[in-house]
C-alpha positions, 0 to 999 in steps of 0.5 A, a space after each residue: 147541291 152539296 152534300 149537305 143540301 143532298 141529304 137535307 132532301 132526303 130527310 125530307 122524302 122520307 118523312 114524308 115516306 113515314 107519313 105514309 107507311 106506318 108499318 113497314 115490316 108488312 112488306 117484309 115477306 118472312 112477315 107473318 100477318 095477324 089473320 092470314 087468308 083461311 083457304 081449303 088446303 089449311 084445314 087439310 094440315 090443321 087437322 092432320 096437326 090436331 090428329 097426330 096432337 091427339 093419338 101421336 100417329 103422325 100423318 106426313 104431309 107434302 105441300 106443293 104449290 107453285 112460288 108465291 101461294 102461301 106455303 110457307 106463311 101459312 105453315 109458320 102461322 099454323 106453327 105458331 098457332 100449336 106453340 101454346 097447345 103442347 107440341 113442339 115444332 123444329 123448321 128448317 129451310 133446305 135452301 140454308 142447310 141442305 143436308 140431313 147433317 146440317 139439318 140436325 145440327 141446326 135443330 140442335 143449334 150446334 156447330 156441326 164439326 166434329 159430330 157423325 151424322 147418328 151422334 146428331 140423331 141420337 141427340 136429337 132423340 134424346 132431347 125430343 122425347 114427346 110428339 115433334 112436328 119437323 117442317 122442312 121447307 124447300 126440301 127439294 133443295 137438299 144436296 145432291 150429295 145427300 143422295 139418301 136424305 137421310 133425315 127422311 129416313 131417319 125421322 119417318 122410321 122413328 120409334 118416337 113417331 115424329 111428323 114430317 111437313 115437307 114443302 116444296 116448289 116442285 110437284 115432282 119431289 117424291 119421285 125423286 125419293 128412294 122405294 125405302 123411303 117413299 114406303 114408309 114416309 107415305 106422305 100426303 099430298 097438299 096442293 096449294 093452288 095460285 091464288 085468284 084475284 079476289 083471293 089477292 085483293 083480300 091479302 093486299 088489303 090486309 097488308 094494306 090494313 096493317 102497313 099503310 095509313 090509308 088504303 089505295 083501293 083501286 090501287 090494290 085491284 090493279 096490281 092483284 089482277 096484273 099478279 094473276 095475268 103476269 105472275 103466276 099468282 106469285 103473291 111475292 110481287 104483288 106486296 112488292 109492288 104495293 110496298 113500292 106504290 107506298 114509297 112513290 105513289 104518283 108512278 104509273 102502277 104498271 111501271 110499278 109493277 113491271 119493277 116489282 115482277 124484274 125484283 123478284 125474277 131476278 132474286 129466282 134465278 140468282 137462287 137457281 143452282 146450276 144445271 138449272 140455269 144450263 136448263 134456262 140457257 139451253 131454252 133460250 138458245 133454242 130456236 123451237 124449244 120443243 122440251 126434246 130439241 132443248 134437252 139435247 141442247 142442254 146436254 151439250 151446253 152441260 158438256 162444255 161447263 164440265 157438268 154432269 147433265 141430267 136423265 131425261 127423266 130428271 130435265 123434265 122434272 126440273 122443267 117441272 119445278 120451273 114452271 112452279 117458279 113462274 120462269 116458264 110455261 110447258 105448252 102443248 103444241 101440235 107437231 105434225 100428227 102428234 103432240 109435244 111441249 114446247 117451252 115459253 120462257 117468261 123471264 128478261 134475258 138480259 137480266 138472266 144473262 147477268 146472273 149466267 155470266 156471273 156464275 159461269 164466267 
């Protein structure tokens, strides 16, 4: 076969991909569905939305949930919703810019070189002079460096009143806050629980609706129920895997999703920084991983990277957020007369190894 004949093939199979799928941004996870999933924790934020809408007395929100469960989708889609109801809403992802400095740049859409951090604020308050909502995803990625989030201070104790959304993997973000900020942020919390798998089967279905020109029934229940046993509830993987069932509908639908669930695993631990991949290496060089013998692993392992390891207080937290992440699970055990937690990893070694040598080599 020349090359010639090779891509003559190739023509071929995505034609008949195209016969298939006549959507493909649906599996796009920034895709934003036409009707997403209404659940209970929506009407929570819609009517804080609506109350602040109405009085301008911002109710600050902190949305927690694990990896998967909808928190940013459905944020962005209630955002979408206000556009055309006279508020105004500013979103910015702490994974891109994370720092109140870049933040506030990225609000402004200006090159952040050459302003101080209160020649940006007051900008800011200069342009935003009516009810502002500021959503900040993954906000328990601002840098370390930005050791008083200042941008929480700063629009929390503003006169103009704007509204705060935070959303974060890890439940333990607030503790993480300075008293002055906690006191007068005084957020509400939302927590988005996993998805069942009904609550997966109704999603995969719309995607399904929007995406495919036909709907792989019995297809979608399977993968739904292997996302609730496998995944965490990560949604993620379930629409990945629906994508891949799409292009390759006669593989098996557990190699399909075994696939899918490796993706997504990997694109996590890629995105991990790193004294929580030392977290994850000290784990797997434990042989009890009970949380205290692989904390003190991980202050060694820190110590020979060169790196400041964290608190105790602050390694359980972090263990916290990885569970979110749906890359371990804290289980109680028995040891001897009392109890402790014991650390189950749920992620490829091999796959995590690459990602470590890459980043530490």
């Amino acid at each position: 076969m020349d090359i010639d004949d090779y891509l003559s093939k190739r023509e071929q199979e995505f034609n008949r991909i195209n016969r298939r799928i006549k959507n493909f941004n649906v599996f796009d996870f920034n895709y934003i569905p036409k009707k997403p999933l209404l659940r209970p924790e929506v009407k929570v934020i819609v009517d804080a939305v609506l109350q602040y809408r109405q009085t301008n007395l911002p109710t600050h929100l902190l949305i927690t949930g694990s990896r998967g469960s909808g928190k940013t989708l459905l944020i962005k889609y209630i955002a979408n919703l206000f556009s055309n109801r006279e508020l105004t809403f500013q979103y910015a992802n702490c994974r891109l810019y994370n720092s109140s400095f870049k933040i506030l740049a990225h609000f402004l859409d200006l090159r952040p070189r050459g302003y101080g951090l209160n020649e940006l604020w007051q900008e800011f308050l200069n342009i935003h002079r009516k009810p502002t909502v500021l959503i900040l995803d993954e906000i328990d990625l601002l840098s370390d460096k930005d050791r008083n989030k200042e941008i929480l201070y700063l629009a929390s104790r503003s006169e103009q009143n704007y509204m705060l959304i935070l959303l974060s993997n890890n439940p333990k973000f607030l503790n993480s806050l300075d008293e002055s900020i906690k006191s007068t942020l005084q957020p509400r919390m939302i927590f988005f629980r996993n998805y069942i798998v009904p609550e997966i089967n109704k999603i995969l279905h719309q995607r399904a609706k929007e995406g495919l020109r036909r709907i792989p029934n019995w297809q979608i229940r399977q993968i739904a129920a292997l996302t609730v046993r496998d995944t965490n509830s990560d949604v993620r993987v379930a629409i990945k895997a629906l994508y891949y069932h799409a292009l390759e509908p006669a593989r098996d639908i557990t190699e399909i999703f075994r696939q899918a669930k490796h993706d997504i695993i990997s694109d996590l631990l890629n995105d991990l920084n790193d004294r929580n991949l030392l977290i994850l290496k000290a784990a797997i060089n434990d042989t009890e991983k009970h949380v205290k013998s692989v904390y003190q692993r991980y202050k060694t392992i820190s110590q020979h990277f060169g790196e400041e390891p964290f608190s105790y207080v602050y390694f359980y937290n972090n263990l916290s957020y990885l569970q979110s992440l749906g890359l371990l699970i804290l289980i109680s055990t028995k040891v001897s007369r009392s109890y402790t937690n014991r650390i189950q990893l749920l992620f490829n070694q091999e796959s995590f190894q690459e990602v470590f040598d890459r980043r530490f080599d």
